[in-house]
C-alpha positions as CSV (number, residue, x, y, z in Angstrom):
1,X,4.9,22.0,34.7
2,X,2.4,19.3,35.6
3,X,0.0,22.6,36.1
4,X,0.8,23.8,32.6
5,X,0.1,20.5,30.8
6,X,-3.4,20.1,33.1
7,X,-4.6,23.2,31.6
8,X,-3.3,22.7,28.1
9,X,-5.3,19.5,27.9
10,X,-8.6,21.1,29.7
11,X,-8.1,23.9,26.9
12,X,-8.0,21.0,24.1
13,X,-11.0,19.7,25.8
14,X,-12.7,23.1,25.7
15,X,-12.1,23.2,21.9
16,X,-12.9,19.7,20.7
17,X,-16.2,20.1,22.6
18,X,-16.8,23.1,21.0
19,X,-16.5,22.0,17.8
20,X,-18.4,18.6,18.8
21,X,-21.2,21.0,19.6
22,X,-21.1,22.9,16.4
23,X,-21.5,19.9,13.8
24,X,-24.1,18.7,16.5
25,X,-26.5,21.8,16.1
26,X,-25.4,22.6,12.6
27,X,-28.4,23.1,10.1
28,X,-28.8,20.1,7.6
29,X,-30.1,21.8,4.2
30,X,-31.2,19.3,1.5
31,X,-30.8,20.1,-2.1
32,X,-34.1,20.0,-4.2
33,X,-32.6,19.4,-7.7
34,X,-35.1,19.9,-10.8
35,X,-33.8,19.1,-13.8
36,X,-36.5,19.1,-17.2
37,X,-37.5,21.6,-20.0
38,X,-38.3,25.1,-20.2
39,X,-42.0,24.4,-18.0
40,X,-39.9,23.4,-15.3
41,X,-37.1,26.1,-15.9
42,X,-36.1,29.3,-13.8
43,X,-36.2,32.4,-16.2
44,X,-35.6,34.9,-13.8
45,X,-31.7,33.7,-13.8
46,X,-31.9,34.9,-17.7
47,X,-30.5,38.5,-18.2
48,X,-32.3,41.1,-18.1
49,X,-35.5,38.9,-17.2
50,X,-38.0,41.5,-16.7
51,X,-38.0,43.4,-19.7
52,X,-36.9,40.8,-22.1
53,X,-39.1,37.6,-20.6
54,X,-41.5,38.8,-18.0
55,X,-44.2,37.3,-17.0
56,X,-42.9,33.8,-18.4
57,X,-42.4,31.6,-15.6
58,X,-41.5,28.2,-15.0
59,X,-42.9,26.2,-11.8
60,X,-39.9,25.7,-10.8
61,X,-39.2,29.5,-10.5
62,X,-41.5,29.7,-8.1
63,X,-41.8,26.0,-5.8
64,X,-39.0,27.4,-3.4
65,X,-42.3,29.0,-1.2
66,X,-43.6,25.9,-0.7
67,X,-40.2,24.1,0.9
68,X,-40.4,27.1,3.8
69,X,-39.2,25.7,6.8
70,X,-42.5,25.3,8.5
71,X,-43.9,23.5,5.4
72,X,-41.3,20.2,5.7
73,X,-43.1,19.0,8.1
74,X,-45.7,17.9,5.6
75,X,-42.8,15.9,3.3
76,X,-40.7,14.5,6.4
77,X,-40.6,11.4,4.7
78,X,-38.7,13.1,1.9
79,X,-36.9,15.5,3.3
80,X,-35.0,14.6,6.8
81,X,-33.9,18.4,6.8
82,X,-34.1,21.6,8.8
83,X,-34.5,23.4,5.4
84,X,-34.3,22.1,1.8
85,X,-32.8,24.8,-1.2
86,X,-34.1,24.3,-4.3
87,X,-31.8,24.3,-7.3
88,X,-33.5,24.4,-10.4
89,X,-31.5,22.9,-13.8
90,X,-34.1,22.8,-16.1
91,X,-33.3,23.7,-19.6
92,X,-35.9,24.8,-22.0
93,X,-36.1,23.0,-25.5
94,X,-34.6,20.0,-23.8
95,X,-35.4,16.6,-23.9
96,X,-33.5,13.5,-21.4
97,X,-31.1,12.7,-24.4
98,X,-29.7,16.6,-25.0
99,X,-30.0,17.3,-21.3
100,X,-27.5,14.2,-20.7
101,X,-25.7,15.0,-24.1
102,X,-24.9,19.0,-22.9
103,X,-23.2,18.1,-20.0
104,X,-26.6,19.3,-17.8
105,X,-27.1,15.6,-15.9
106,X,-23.1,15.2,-15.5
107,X,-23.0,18.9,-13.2
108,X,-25.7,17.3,-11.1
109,X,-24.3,14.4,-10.4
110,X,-21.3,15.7,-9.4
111,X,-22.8,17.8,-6.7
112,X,-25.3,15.0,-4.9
113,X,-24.9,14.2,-1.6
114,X,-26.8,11.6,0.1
115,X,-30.1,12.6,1.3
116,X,-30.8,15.4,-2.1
117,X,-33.6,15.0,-4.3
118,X,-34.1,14.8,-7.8
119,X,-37.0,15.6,-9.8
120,X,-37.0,14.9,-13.4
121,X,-39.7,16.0,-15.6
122,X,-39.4,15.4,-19.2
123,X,-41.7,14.8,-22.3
124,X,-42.4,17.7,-23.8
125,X,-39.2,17.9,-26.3
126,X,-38.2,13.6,-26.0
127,X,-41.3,13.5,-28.2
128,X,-41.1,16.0,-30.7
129,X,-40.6,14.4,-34.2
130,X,-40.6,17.3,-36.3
131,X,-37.8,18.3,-34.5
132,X,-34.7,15.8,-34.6
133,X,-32.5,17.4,-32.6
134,X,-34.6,17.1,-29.4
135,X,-36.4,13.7,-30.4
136,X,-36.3,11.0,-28.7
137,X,-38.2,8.0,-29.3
138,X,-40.0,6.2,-26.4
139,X,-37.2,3.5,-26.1
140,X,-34.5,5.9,-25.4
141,X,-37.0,7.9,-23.2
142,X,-36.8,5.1,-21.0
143,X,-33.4,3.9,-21.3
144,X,-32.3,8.1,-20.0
145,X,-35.2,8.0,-17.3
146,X,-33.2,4.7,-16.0
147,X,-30.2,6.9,-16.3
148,X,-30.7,9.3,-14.3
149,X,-32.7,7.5,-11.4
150,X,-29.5,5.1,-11.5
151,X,-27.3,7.5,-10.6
152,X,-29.0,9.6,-8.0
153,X,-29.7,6.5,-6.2
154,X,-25.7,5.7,-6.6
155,X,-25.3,9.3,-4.4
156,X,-27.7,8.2,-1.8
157,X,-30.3,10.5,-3.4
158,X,-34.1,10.2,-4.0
159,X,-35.4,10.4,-7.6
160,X,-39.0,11.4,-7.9
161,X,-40.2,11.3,-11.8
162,X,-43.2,13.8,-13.0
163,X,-44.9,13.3,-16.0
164,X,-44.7,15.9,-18.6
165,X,-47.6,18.8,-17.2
166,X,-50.2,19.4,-19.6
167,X,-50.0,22.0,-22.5
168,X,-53.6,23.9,-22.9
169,X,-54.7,21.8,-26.0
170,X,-56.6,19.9,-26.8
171,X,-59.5,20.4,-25.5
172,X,-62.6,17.9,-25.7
173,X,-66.2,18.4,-24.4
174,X,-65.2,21.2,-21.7
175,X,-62.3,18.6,-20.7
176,X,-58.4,19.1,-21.2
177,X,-56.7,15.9,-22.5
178,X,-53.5,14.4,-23.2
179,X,-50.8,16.2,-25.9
180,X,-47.8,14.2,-24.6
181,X,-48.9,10.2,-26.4
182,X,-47.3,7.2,-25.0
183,X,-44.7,9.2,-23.2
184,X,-46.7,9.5,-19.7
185,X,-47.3,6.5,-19.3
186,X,-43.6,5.1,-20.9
187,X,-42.6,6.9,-17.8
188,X,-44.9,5.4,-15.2
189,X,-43.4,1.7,-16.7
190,X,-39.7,3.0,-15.6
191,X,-41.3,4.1,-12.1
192,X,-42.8,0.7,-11.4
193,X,-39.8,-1.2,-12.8
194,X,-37.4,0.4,-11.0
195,X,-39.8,0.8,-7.7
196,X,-39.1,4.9,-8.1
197,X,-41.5,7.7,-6.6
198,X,-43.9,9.3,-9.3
199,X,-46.0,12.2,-9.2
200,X,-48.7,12.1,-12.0
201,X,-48.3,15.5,-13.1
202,X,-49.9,15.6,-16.6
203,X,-53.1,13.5,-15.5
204,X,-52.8,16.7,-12.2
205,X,-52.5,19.5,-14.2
206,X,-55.1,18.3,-16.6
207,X,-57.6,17.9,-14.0
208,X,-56.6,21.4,-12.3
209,X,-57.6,23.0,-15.7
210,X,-60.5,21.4,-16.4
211,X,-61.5,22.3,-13.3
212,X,-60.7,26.3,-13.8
213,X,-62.0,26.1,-17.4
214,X,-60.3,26.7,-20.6
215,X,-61.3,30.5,-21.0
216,X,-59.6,31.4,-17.8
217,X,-56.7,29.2,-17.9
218,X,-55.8,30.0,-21.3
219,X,-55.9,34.3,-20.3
220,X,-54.4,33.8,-16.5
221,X,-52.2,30.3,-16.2
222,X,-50.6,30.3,-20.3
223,X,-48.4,32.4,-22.0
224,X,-51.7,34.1,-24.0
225,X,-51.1,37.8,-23.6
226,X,-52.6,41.0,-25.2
227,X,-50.4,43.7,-27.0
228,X,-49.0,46.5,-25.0
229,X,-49.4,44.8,-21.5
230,X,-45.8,43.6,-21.6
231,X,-42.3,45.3,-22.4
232,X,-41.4,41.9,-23.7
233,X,-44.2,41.0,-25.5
234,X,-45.4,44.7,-27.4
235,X,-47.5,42.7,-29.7
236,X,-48.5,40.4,-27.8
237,X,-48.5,36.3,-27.2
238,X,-50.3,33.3,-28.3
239,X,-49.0,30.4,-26.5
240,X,-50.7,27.1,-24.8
241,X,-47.4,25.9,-23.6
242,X,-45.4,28.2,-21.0
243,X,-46.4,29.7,-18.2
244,X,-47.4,33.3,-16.4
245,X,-46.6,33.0,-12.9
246,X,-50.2,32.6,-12.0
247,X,-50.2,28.8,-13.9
248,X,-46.8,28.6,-12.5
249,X,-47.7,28.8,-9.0
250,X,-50.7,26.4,-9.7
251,X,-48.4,23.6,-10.9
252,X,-45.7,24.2,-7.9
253,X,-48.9,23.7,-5.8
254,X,-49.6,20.7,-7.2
255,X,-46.4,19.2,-7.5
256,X,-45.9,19.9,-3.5
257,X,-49.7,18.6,-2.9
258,X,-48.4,15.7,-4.7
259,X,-45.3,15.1,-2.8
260,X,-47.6,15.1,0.8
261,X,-49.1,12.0,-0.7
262,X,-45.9,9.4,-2.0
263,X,-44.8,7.0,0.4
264,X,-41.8,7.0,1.8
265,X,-39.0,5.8,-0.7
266,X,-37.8,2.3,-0.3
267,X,-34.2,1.5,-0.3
């Protein structure tokens, strides 16, 4: 009997040590969650993308490559991970107020866990007067940006806010410049109240295309596309907002270059 008992507990041993050893060497994965408009946005999860969409492409389609496992090294201080998923929310045509309104923010914040990111890019729709249904004046801009970086920190999460990336207009003396108004920098005032991470993405991308020129930009990074090239497109495309996966790429590159540089966030 004693026998018996000696080897039941050395078989409970066996098993709690085994599962000790599991949790210990279990993979930690962080969640990248990027929630903004339809720059930011993953088309290929759209039905029948490729015939129907193809080549629009948000940068968030395509910023998964740069989180590889042998790149975290080089955003430790964001990521305390073995790998980080990205899961991409963006919406297009949404601003912060119908993002929060559709329900978007709530199924976020109901899957953080402590140790996620969050990166909200929004401007492009918050400040579109001509259409009320997205508008959102700069007050409530702010009041949604506080919002959300509120309640990721409340989850033990890191929000990083991006200023709306530059459209492809307009154009001044061989130099692109600012589209968005007051709404970059109303962001950067939320940042440095609330002491939050902040990648400068509109004064980035601008550079980045000045720096290619307008002429190429406008044929390989923007939606500007010639009849018969696409099944989507048979006639063609003239737009200075979305992306090709080309321009897509570019932004992830620099939104990831950008991330290399911010501090560690402060608790």
């Amino acid at each position: 009997m004693f026998v018996m008992k000696k080897r039941f507990f050395a078989f409970l041993l066996l098993c709690a040590t085994a599962l000790f050893m599991s949790f210990a060497f279990q993979k930690k994965v962080v969640k990248v969650y990027l929630i903004g408009d339809s720059t930011v946005a993953d088309y290929s999860l759209e039905p029948d993308f490729q015939t129907k969409r193809y080549p629009v492409t948000g940068w968030g389609q395509v910023f998964q490559p740069f989180l590889h496992r042998d790149s975290l090294a080089q955003v430790k201080h964001l990521i305390k991970a073995d790998s980080a998923l990205v899961d991409d929310r963006a919406k297009g045509g949404r601003s912060t107020r119908t993002f929060f309104e559709e329900g978007r923010w709530a199924e976020v914040y109901k899957l953080l866990k402590k140790g996620d990111l969050v990166m909200i890019q929004f401007g492009h729709n918050d400040g579109a007067e001509n259409k009320p249904e997205r508008y959102v004046n700069l007050t409530g801009y702010k009041e949604y940006l506080r919002l959300f970086v509120n309640q990721t920190k409340e989850k033990g999460a890191t929000p990083i806010l991006l200023t709306p990336v530059a459209r492809n207009y307009p154009w001044k003396e061989g130099k692109l410049t600012n589209v968005h108004g007051e709404y970059p920098q109303a962001m950067k005032e939320v940042a440095k109240e609330m002491n939050v991470l902040l990648i400068d993405l509109n004064e980035l991308s601008m550079q980045s295309f000045t720096q290619k020129g307008q002429e190429y930009v406008s044929s390989n990074y923007f939606m500007n596309l010639p009849a018969g090239k696409y099944v989507a497109y048979p006639e063609g495309q003239k737009d200075n907002t979305h992306f090709q996966p080309e321009g897509a790429t570019e932004v992830a590159r620099l939104v990831f270059g950008a991330m290399k540089g911010l501090s560690a966030p402060k608790k």
